[in-house]
C-alpha positions as CSV (number, residue, x, y, z in Angstrom):
1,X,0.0,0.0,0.0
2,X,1.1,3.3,-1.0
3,X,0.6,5.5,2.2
4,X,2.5,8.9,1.1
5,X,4.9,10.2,-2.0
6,X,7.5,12.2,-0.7
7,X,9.3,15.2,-2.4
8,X,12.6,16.2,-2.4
9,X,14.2,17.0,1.0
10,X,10.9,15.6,2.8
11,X,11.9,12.7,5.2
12,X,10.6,9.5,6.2
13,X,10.6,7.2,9.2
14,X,9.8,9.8,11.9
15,X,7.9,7.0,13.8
16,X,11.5,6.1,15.3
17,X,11.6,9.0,17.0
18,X,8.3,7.5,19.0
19,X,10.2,4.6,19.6
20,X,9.1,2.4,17.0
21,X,10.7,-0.9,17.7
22,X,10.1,-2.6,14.6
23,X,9.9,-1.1,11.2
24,X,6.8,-1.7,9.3
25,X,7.2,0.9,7.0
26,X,9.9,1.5,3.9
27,X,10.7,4.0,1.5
28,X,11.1,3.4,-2.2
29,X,12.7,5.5,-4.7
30,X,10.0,6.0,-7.7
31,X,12.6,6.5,-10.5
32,X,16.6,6.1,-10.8
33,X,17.4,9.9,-10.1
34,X,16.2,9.7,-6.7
35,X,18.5,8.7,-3.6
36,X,17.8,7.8,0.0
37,X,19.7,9.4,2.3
38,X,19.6,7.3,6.0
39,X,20.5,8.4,9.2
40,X,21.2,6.6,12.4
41,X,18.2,7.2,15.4
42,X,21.1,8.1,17.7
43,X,22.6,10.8,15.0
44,X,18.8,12.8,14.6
45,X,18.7,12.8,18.8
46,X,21.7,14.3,18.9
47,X,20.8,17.0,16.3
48,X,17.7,17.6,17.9
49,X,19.0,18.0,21.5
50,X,21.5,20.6,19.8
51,X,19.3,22.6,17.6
52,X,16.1,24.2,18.7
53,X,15.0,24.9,15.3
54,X,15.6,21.6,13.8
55,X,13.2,20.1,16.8
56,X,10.7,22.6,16.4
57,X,10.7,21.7,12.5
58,X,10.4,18.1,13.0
59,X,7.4,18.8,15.4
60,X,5.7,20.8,12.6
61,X,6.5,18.2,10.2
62,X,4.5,15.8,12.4
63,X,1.8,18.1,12.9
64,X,1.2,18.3,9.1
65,X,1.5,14.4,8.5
66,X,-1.0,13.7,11.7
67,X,-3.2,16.4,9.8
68,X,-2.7,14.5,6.1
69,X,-3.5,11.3,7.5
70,X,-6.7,12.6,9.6
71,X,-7.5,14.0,6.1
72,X,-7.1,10.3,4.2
73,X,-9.1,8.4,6.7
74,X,-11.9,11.1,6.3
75,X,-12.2,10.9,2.7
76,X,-11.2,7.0,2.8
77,X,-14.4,6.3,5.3
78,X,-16.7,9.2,4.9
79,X,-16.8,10.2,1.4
80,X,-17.8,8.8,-1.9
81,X,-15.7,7.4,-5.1
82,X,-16.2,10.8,-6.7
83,X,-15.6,13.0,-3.2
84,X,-12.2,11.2,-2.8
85,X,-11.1,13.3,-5.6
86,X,-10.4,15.8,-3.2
87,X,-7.0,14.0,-2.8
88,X,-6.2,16.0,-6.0
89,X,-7.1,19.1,-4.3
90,X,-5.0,18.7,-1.2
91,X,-2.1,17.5,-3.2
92,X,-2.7,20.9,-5.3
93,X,-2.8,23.1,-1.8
94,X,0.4,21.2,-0.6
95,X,2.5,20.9,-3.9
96,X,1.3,22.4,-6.6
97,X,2.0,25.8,-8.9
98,X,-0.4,28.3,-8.9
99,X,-0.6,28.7,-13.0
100,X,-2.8,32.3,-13.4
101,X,-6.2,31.0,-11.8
102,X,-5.4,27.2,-12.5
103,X,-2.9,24.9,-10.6
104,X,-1.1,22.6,-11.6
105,X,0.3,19.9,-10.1
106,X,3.2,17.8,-11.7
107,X,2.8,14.1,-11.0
108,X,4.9,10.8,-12.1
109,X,1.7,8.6,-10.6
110,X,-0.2,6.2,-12.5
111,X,-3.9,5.9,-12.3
112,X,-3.1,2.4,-9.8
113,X,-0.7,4.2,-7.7
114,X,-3.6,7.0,-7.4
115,X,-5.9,4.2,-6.7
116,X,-3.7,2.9,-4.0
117,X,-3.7,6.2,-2.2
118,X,-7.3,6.7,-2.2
119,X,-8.7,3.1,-1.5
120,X,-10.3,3.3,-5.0
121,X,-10.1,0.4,-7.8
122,X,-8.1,1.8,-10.6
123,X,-11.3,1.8,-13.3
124,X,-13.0,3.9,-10.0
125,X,-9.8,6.7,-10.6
126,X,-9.8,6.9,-14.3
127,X,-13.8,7.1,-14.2
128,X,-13.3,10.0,-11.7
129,X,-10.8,11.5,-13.6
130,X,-12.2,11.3,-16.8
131,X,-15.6,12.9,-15.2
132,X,-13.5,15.3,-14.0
133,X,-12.1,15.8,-17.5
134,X,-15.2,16.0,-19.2
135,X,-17.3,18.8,-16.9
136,X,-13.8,20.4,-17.6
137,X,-12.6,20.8,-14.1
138,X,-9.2,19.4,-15.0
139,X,-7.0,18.6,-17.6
140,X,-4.6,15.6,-17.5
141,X,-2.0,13.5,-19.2
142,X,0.5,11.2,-18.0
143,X,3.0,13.7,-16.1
144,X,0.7,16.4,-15.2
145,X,-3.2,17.5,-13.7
146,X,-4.2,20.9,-14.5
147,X,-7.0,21.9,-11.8
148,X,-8.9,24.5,-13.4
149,X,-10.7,26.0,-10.4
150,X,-9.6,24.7,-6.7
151,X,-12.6,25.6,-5.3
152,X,-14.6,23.8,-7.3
153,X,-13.3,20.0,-6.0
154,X,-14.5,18.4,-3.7
């Protein structure tokens, strides 16, 4: 299961820092021009203990994934196949480019790895999508989705 894509200079594996014990979760590179950089538990501790600012930042960071996740398991349990595109608008509002009154939001995904962050089959995404497409909300092709109004998803 696909639980988050991370970006450049994001991290991963914060859950150590709650003492995880055993690690269920791994990080995977999503083409060949991406590295993983790892760091020892011990190593972050010691940063943190040393630098206010790099503590407060991780806190925040935690903050905002607690609030993604609370935003997933809304749309996951509370809302419809066609509601759950609102995964496209928090992606936009996190990472994507305001483009004049449009936004655009660069992605590598496919429509399965959509599918596997929204719970959805992947027939349910490209149905969505193409509904999407045709009451001209958005625009889309294999690298990119164009969000014509933000306001107007769900």
């Amino acid at each position: 299961m696909v639980k988050s894509i991370l970006s450049s200079g994001e991290i991963f594996g914060e859950l150590a820092l709650a003492d995880e014990e055993k690690r269920s979760d791994f990080a995977q590179a999503m083409d060949n021009d991406t590295m993983i950089c790892a760091w020892k538990l011990e190593d972050i501790k010691h940063l943190m203990f040393d630098n206010k600012e790099l503590s407060f930042s991780l806190i925040k960071l935690l903050g905002l994934r607690l609030f993604k996740l609370q935003r997933k398991f809304d749309l996951l349990v509370f809302k419809d196949t066609r509601t759950r595109g609102g995964i496209f608008k928090d992606a936009a509002e996190w990472k994507g480019k305001k483009v004049g009154d449009e936004t655009l939001l660069m992605t590598p995904l496919t429509h399965q790895d959509i599918a596997k962050l929204v719970g959805l089959s992947r027939q349910s995404v490209t149905t969505t999508l193409n509904e999407l497409k045709s009451e001209n909300l958005i625009y889309f092709d294999r690298k990119r989705i164009l969000i014509r109004d933000i306001d107007t998803l769900r």
